[in-house]
N, C-alpha and C positions, 0 to 999 in steps of 0.2 A: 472582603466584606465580613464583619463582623456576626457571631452567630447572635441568634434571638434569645436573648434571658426572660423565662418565663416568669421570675419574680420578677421583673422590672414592667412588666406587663400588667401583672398584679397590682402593683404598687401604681401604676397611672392610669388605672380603672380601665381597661381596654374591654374588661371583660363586662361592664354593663351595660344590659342594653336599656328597652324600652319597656312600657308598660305590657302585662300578658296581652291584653285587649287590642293593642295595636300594634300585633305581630303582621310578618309576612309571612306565612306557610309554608315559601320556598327558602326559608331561613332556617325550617327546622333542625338540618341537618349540623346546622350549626350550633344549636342552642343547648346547654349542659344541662342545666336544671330552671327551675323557677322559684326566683326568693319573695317572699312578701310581694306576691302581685307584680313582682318582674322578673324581665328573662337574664339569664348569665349566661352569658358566651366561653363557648370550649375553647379556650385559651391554646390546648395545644393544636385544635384547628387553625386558630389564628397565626399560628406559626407554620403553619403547615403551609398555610396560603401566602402569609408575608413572605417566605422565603421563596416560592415559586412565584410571585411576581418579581419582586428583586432581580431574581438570573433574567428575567425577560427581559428588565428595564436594562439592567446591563449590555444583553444582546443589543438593544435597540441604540444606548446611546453609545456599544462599541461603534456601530455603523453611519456614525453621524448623523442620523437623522433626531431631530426637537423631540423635547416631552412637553407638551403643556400642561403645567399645574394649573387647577380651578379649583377654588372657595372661595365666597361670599360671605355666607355665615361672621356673624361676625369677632365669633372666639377664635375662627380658623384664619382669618385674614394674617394678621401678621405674620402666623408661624410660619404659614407657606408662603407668604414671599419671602420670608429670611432663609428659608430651606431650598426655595428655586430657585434664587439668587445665588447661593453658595454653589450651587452645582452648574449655576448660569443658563438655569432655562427659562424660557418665558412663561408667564402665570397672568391669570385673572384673578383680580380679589376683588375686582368692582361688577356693577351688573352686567351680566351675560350679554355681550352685544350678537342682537337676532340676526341668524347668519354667519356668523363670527367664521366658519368653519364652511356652512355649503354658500357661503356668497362669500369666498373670501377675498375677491378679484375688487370687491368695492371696499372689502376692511382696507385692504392694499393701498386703496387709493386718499385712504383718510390716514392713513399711517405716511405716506409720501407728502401730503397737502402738511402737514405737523411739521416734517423734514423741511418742506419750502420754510416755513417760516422762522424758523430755523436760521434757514443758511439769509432770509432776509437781512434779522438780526446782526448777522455777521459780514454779510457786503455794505453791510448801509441801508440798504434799500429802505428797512424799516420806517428810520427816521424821514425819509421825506412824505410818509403819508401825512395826515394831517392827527392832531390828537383825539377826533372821537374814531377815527379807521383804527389807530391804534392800538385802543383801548378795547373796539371789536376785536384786534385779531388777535392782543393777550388772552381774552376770555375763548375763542374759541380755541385756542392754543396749548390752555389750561383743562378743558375738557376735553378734548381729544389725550393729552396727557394724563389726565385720571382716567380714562377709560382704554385706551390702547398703548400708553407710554412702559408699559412689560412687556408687549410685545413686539415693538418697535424691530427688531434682528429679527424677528422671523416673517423671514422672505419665502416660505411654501409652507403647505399643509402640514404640519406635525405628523412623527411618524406613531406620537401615540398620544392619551389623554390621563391623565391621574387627575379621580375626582374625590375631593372630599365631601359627602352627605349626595348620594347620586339622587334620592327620591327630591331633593332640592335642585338641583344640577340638571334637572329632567330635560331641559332644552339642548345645552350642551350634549349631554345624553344619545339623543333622538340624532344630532344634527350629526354625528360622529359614525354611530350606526350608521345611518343612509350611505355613508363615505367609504364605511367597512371601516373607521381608525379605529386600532386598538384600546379599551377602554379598561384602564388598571382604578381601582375605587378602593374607600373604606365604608362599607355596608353594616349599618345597624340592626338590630332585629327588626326596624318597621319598612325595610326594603326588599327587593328583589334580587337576588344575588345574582338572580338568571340576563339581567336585561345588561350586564359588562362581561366582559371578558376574563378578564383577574379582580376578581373580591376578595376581598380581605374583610370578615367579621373582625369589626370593633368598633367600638361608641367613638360615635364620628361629633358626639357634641362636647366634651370634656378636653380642656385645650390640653392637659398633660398627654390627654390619648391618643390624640389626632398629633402633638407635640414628637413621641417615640415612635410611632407610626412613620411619619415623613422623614424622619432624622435616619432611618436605617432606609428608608427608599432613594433617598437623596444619596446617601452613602454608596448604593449600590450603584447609582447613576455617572458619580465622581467614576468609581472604578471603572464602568464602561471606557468613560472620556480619559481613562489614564492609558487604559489598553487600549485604543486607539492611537495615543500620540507615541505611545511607547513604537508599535507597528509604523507609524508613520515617520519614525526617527530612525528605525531600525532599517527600511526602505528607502531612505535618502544616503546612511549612511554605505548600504550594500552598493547604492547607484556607484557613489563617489569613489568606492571600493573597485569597481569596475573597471571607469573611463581610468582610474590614475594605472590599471593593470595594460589596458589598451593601448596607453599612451605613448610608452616606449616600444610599444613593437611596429608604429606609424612611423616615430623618428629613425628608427634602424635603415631605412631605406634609403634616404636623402646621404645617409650618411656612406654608406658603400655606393653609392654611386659619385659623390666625392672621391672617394678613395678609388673607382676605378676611373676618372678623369684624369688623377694624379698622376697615373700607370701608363696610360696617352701620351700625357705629354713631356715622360718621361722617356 
């Protein structure tokens, strides 16, 4: 994992926040000074905290368990899916479907109902309905894909959430708490830093910010998923390492007792 360059933070505004007036109070400890009527974020806070969520996300995606990315906003949509796509985790960037997370047993079931149609497609089956069935089950098939087609592979709970703008995210939020999932976020001066788990002060509305923010979270998530496969290769190789040592001390048997047959029937 690459360390945090505080000019580059600089340089893609991480460190503005919001107006004084629409501060959060529990953000003070965050906040460096105030320029013209706004706050500025302690940059080497912000590093303080990117870096200690980082090793957690890594912990978490060593152990295979999902990060799901969420942004809506719409300066944040693309970058995180191009950033949780790259590291292959599932993400929302269309609206929060309600429950998504404590009713997840019916997302499940609209995630499966997509796959039916799907695998229609591909037996045939499609073509014999008639062409306005049809035409219904594209359109449900395209809204089910814009709303759950990222997270289609995640088959359980996520073992955590990265949210960009949580005072936006508030549902998501709430639903994760009640679950106890870990909630990693980019927190502006107009939020709460208390209501996640890992906050990270910085302007979660400027796409350069939210841009090097996820780019070095996504990074540390890759590394998890590398030290994992590394262990998991390294554990297949030890097995094979084994059985091929076992192998010839099972054949040594069959063989002397050839050899005292021999002796028999000599």
């Amino acid at each position: 994992m690459s360390s945090i360059d505080l000019k580059k933070l600089l340089d893609s505004g991480v460190h503005y926040g919001h107006l004084t007036r629409k501060w959060h109070p529990n953000m003070a400890p965050y906040i460096f000074m105030e320029r013209n009527g706004t706050h500025i974020i302690d940059l080497n806070k912000t590093a303080w905290k990117l870096e200690e969520a980082s090793k957690a996300l890594t912990k978490i995606a060593q152990s295979g368990r999902k990060i799901l990315f969420v942004a809506t906003k719409k300066q944040a949509k693309e970058i995180l899916a191009d950033h949780a796509s790259a590291c292959n985790m599932p993400y929302i960037t269309e609206r929060w479907p309600g429950g998504m997370l404590t009713n997840f047993v019916t997302i499940r079931k609209a995630i499966k109902k997509m796959i039916a149609i799907d695998k229609m497609k591909q037996d045939g089956t499609f073509l014999t309905l008639s062409k306005r069935e049809r035409l219904q089950v594209d359109r449900q098939r395209a809204k089910l894909e814009k709303d759950l087609g990222s997270i289609a592979d995640m088959t359980r709970l996520p073992g955590a959430l990265f949210i960009v703008d949580i005072k936006r995210e508030h549902i998501a939020v709430r639903e994760a708490q009640k679950l106890g999932i870990p909630i990693f976020g980019m927190v502006d001066t107009n939020s709460d830093p208390e209501q996640i788990d890992f906050a990270i002060p910085s302007n979660d509305d400027a796409s350069k910010s939210i841009d090097i923010i996820l780019a070095h979270v996504s990074e540390a998530v890759k590394e998890g998923l590398t030290i994992r496969q590394n262990e998991r290769e390294k554990a297949k190789a030890d097995k094979a390492k084994s059985e091929k040592t076992e192998k010839p001390a099972k054949e040594e048997k069959p063989k002397a007792d050839e050899e005292k047959k021999e002796e028999t029937n000599a």
